[in-house]
C-alpha positions in Angstrom: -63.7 -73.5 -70.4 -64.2 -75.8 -67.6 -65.6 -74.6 -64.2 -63.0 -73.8 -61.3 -63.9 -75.4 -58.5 -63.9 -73.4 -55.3 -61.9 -75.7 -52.2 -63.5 -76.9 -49.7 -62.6 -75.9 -45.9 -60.3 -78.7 -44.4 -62.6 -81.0 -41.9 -62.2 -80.1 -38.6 -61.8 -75.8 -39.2 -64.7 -73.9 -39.2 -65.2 -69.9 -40.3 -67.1 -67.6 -37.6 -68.8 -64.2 -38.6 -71.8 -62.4 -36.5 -73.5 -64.5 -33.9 -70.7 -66.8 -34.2 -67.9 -64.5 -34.0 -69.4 -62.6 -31.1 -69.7 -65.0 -28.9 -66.2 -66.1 -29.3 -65.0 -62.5 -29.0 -67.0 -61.9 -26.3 -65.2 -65.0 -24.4 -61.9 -63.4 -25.4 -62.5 -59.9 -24.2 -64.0 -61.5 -21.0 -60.9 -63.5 -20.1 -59.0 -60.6 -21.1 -61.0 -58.6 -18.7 -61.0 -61.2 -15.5 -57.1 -62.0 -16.4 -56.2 -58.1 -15.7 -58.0 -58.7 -11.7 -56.2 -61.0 -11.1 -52.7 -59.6 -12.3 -51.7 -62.1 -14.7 -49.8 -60.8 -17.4 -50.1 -61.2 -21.0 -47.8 -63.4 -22.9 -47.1 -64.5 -26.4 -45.5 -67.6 -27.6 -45.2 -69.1 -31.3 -47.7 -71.0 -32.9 -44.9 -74.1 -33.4 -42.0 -74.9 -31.6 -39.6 -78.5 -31.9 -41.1 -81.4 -32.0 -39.2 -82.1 -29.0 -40.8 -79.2 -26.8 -44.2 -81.5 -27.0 -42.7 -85.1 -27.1 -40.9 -84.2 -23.8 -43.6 -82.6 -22.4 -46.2 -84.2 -23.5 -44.6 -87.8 -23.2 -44.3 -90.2 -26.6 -46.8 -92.0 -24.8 -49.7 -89.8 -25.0 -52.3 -90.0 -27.9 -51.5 -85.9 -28.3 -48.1 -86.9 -29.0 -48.5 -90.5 -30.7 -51.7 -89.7 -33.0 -52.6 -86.0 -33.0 -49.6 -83.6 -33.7 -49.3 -81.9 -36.5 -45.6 -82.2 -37.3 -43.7 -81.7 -40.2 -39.7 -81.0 -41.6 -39.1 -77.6 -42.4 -36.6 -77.1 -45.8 -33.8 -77.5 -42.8 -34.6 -80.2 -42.0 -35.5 -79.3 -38.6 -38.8 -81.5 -37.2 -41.4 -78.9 -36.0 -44.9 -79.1 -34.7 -48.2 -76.7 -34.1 -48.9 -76.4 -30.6 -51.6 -78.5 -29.6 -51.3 -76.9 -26.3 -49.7 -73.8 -24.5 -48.1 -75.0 -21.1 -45.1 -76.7 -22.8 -44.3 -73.7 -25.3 -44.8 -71.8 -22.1 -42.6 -74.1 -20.3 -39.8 -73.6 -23.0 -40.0 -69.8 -23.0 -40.1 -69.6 -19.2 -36.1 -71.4 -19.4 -34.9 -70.0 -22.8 -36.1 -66.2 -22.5 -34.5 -66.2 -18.6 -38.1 -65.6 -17.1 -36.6 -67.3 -13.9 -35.8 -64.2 -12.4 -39.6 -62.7 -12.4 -40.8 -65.9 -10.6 -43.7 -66.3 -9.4 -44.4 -65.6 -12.9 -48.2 -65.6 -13.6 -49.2 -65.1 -17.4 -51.7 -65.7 -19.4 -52.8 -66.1 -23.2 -55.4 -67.3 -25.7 -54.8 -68.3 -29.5 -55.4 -71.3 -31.8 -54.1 -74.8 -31.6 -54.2 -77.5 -33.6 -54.8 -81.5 -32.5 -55.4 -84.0 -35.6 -58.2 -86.0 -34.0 -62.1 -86.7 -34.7 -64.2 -83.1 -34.7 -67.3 -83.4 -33.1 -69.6 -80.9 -30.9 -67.2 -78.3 -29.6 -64.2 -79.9 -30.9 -62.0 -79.2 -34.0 -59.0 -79.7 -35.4 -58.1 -76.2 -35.1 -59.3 -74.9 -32.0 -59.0 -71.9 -29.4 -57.9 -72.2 -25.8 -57.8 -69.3 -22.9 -54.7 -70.2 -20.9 -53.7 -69.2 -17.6 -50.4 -70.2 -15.9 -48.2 -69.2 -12.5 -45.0 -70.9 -12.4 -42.5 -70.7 -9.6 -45.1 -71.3 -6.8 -45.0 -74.1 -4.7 -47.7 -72.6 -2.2 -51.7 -73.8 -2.6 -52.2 -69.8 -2.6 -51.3 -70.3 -6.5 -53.8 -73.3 -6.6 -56.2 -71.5 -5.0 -55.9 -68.1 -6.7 -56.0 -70.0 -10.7 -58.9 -71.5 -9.4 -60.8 -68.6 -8.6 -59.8 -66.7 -11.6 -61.6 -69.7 -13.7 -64.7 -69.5 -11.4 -65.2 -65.7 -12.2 -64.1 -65.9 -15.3 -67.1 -68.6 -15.9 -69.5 -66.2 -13.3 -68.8 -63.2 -15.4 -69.9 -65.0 -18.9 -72.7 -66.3 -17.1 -72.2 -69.9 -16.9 -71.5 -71.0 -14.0 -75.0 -72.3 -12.7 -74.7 -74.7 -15.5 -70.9 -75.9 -14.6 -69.7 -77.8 -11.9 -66.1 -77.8 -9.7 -64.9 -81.7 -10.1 -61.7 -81.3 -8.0 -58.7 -83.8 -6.8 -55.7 -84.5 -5.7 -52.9 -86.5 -7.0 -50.7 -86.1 -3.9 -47.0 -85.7 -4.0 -44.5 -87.9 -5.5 -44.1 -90.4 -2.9 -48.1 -90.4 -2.3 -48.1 -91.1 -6.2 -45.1 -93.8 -6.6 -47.5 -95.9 -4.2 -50.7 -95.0 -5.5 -49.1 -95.9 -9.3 -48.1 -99.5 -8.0 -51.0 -100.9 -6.2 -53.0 -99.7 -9.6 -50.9 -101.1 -11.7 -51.2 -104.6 -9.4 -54.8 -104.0 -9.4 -55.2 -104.0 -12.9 -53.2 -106.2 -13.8 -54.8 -108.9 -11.9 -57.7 -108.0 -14.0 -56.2 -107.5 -17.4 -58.1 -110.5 -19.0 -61.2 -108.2 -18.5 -59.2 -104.8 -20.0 -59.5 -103.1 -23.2 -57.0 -102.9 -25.5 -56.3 -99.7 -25.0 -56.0 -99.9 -21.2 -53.5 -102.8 -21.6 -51.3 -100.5 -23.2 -52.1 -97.7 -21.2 -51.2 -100.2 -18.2 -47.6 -100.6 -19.6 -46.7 -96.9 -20.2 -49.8 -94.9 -18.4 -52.0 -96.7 -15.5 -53.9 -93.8 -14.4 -55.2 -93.3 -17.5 -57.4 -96.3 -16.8 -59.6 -94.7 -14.4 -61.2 -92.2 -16.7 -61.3 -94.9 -19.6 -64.5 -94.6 -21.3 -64.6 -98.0 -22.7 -67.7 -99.8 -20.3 -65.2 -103.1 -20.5 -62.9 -101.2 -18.0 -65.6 -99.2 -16.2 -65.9 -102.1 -13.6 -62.2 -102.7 -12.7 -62.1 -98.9 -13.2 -64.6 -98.5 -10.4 -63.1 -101.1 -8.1 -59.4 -99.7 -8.5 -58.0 -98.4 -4.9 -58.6 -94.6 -4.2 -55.5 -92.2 -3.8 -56.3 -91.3 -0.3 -55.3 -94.3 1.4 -52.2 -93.7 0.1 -51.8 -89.9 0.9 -48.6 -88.5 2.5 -49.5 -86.4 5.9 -48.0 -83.2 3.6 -50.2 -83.8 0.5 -53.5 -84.3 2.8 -52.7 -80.9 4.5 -51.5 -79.5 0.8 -55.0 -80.7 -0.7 -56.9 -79.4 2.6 -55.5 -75.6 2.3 -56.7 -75.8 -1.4 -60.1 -76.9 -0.5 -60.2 -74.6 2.4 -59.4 -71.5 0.8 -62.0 -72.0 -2.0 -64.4 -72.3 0.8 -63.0 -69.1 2.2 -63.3 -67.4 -1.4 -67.5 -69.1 -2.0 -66.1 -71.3 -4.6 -67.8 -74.6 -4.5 -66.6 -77.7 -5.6 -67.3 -81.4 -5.5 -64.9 -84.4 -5.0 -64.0 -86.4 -7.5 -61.3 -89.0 -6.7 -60.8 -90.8 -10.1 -60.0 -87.5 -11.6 -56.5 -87.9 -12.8 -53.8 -86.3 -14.6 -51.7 -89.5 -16.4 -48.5 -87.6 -16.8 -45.4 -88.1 -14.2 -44.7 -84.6 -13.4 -48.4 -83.9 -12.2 -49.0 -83.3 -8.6 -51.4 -82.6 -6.0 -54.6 -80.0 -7.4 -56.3 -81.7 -10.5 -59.2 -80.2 -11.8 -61.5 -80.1 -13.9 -65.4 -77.6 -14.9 -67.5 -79.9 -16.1 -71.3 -79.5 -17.6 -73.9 -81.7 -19.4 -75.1 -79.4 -21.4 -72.4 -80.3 -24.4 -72.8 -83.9 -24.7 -70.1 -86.1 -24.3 -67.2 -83.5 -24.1 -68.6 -82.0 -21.2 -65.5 -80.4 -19.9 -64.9 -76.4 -20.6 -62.1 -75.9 -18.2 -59.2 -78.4 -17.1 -56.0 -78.2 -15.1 -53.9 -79.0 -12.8 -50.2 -78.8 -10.7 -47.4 -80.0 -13.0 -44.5 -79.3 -10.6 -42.2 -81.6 -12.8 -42.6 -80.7 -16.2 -39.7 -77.8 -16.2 -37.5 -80.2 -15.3 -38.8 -82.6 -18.4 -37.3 -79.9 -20.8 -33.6 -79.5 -19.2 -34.5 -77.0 -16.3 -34.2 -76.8 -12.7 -37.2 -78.5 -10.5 -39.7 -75.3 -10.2 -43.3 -75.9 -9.4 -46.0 -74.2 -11.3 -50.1 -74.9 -11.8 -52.5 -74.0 -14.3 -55.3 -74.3 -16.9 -56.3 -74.1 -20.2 -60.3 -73.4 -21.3 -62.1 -73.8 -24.7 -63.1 -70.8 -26.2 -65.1 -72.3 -28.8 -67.6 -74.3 -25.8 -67.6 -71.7 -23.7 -69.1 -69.6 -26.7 -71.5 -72.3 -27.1 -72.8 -72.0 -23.6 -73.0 -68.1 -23.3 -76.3 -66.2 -24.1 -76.0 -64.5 -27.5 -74.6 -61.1 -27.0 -76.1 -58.0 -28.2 -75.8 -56.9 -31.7 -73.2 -54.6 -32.4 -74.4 -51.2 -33.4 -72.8 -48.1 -34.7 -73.3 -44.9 -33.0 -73.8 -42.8 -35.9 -74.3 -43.0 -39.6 -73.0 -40.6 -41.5 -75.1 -38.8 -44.4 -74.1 -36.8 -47.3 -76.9 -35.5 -48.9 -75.9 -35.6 -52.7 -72.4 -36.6 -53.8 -70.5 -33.8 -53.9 -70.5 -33.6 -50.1 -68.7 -37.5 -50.0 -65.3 -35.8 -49.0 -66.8 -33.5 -46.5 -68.9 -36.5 -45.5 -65.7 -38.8 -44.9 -64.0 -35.8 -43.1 -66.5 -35.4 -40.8 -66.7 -39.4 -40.0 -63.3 -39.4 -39.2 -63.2 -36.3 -36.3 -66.3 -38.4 -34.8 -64.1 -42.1 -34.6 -61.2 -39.8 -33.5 -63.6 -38.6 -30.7 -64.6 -42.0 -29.8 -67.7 -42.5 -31.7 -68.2 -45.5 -33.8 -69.1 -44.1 -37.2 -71.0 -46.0 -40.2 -70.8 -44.2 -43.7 -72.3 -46.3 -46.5 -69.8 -46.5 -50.2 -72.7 -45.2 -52.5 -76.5 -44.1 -53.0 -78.2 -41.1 -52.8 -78.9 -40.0 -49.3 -82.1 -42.0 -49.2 -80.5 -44.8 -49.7 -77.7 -44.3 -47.4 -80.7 -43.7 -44.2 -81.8 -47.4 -44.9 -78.4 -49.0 -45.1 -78.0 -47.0 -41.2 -81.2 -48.0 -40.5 -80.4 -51.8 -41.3 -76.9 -51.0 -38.7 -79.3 -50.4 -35.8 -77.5 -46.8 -35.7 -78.2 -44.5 -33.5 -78.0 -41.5 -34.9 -77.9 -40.0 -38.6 -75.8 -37.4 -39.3 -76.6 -35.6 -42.4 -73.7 -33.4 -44.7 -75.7 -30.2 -46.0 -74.1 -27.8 -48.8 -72.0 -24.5 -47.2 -73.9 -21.7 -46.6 -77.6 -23.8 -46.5 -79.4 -21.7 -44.0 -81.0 -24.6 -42.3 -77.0 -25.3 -41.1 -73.9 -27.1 -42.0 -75.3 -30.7 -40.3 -78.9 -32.1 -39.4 -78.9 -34.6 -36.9 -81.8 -36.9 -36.5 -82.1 -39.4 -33.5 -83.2 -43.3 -34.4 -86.4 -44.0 -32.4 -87.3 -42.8 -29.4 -84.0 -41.9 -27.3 -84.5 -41.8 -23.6 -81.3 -39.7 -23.1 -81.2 -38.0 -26.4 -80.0 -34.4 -24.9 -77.2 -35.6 -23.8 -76.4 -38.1 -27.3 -77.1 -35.1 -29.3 -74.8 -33.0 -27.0 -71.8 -35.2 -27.2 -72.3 -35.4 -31.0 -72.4 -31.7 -31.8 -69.9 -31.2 -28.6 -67.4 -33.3 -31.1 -68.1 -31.4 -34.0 -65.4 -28.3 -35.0 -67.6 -25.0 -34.2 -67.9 -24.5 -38.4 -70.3 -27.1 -38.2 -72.4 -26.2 -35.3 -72.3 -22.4 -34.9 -74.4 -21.8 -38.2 -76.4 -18.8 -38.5 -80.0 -20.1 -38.2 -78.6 -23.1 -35.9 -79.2 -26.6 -36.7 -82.5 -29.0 -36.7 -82.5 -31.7 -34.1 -84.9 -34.4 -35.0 -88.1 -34.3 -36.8 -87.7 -35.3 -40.9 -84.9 -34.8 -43.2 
């Protein structure tokens, strides 16, 4: 009989357990945590939606849309496609479920996503974002306020000495119609000089150009005019509330005016966190004001700003959390106590504890499989009526505040366990 052989994981996925999955849960529950100060909501929306949601929003343009979708025909015949990001599935949801009438609406979510492009460090086909969005505000209160959600959010893992504010504006659409077509005059008295990508990019998306990473555009890139001589006297005092109230809240930030957003319906605040300490992909945190996107999809003109993070390199860049332990382990002393074991595990997790129990072994065995969970406590089952009591509970190492542990612990047992004549032994050997 020949051999099965056992699949491989598709390129570009990866499996997370301990270290691994710690950090990234850690991320989570942090967002989770920092989302909840700052009132945003929680919100779900479906892993796929119609091709269309993305191709609109997106634009057929984009390399997301063109070259990395995952898209397929359901047995409908129906074209649908795995989000390869949130604000658009958002978007959708925000005109189809009537969310209109709780604007400003400020929600947030995390979940996987899927982009079909080349994985590298901290990049993968199917990858995890944190999202946060407020949609209905026109005010730079809403800039402000996302962007000091992602500074505390990046305080509070305990990156944010190592990441930097890059910060911009793209002005409002008259201050961008202008901008657009002294770059596109710009480059195109240089397109002898272009890459072929940026000739392309100069026919459908010009602004892409200035963050081209191709060093045969870096030159023309460098030389291209700069937004702010072209800055309406309403998007300069837009961009100067933003950067004033992040002063105000002792959020730094640094200028960077070839920072751009390529799509249409962006506007004003572009943003992005940036560090060195990944390599190439050195930005964990990106967004910006896309006041014109709603509209893309069939809906009224309503403003909204936000970002999206990766939760895989921001799990890269926090410190390795502390093991998990459990509380207590659980010990039946021979095997006819297992149900009474499993009984008494259960009124402990009811109570809050985090209980271990091992599946087999003699009671020896069971103390080092606790021992190996870094528990806390053993808890060991004795027979009914053994005079030495019910339970013998035995502290792991040297416990600074082990009267009030062992308190708790009996406090949560029913009294038939710890009003034995002859009372019970704390500590010292089983």
């Amino acid at each position: 009989m020949s051999k099965i052989e056992t699949p491989r994981p598709i390129r570009g996925t990866q499996d997370m357990l301990g270290e691994t999955a710690a950090r990234f849960a850690m991320v989570v529950a942090t967002f989770e945590r920092v989302r909840r100060l700052y009132g945003f909501g929680r919100v779900e929306v479906p892993v796929f939606e119609a091709t269309a949601v993305f191709a609109r929003s997106l634009g057929e343009s984009t390399d997301v849309v063109s070259k990395e979708m995952y898209s397929f025909e359901d047995r409908g015949g129906d074209s649908l496609t795995l989000r390869p990001e949130f604000t658009a599935g958002i978007s959708r949801a925000f005109l189809t479920e009537g969310w209109q009438q709780h604007v400003p609406l400020k929600v947030a979510t995390h979940g996987p996503l899927f982009r079909y492009e080349r994985p590298q460090k901290g990049r993968f086909r199917q990858f995890h974002q944190l999202d946060a969005e407020v949609i209905g505000a026109a005010e730079p209160a809403a800039d402000i306020e996302l962007l000091c959600f992602a500074d505390q959010l990046l305080r509070e893992l305990g990156v944010a000495d190592g990441v930097t504010l890059q910060l911009n504006t793209l002005g409002d659409q008259a201050t961008r119609e202008a901008w657009r077509a002294a770059l596109v005059a710009h480059f195109d008295a240089h397109r002898d000089v272009l890459s072929e990508d940026s000739l392309d990019r100069l026919e459908k998306n010009p602004l892409r150009i200035l963050d081209s990473k191709d060093p045969r555009d870096r030159p023309v890139a460098d030389a291209a005019p700069g937004i702010d001589d072209y800055l309406s006297s309403e998007a300069r005092d837009f961009f100067a509330t933003v950067t004033g109230g992040l002063d105000a809240a002792g959020v730094s930030w640094t200028r960077n005016d070839r920072l751009v957003r390529g799509l249409d319906y962006y506007r004003h605040t572009a943003f992005e966190f940036v560090t060195d300490r990944l390599g190439a992909q050195g930005t964990v945190l990106g967004g910006g004001r896309y006041d014109g996107l709603i509209e893309t999809l069939g809906g009224a003109p309503t403003p909204a700003v936000g970002w999206a993070a990766g939760i895989e390199r921001l799990a890269m860049l926090i410190d390795a959390p502390a093991a998990e332990i459990c509380t207590i382990a659980v010990i039946p002393e021979n095997s006819t106590l297992e149900i009474e074991a499993l009984h008494i595990a259960q009124i402990l997790r009811r109570q809050g504890f985090s209980v271990e129990m091992a599946y087999k072994g003699n009671s020896k065995r069971r103390t080092e499989i606790a021992r190996k969970s870094l528990a806390e406590a053993y808890l060991f089952v004795r027979e009914k009526g053994d005079s030495r009591g019910r339970v013998h509970l035995r502290l792991a190492g040297d416990k600074g505040d082990a009267a009030n542990l062992t308190g708790s612990i009996l406090n949560a047992l029913p009294e038939e366990y710890t009003n034995i004549s002859g009372g019970n032994e704390l500590g010292g050997a089983n």
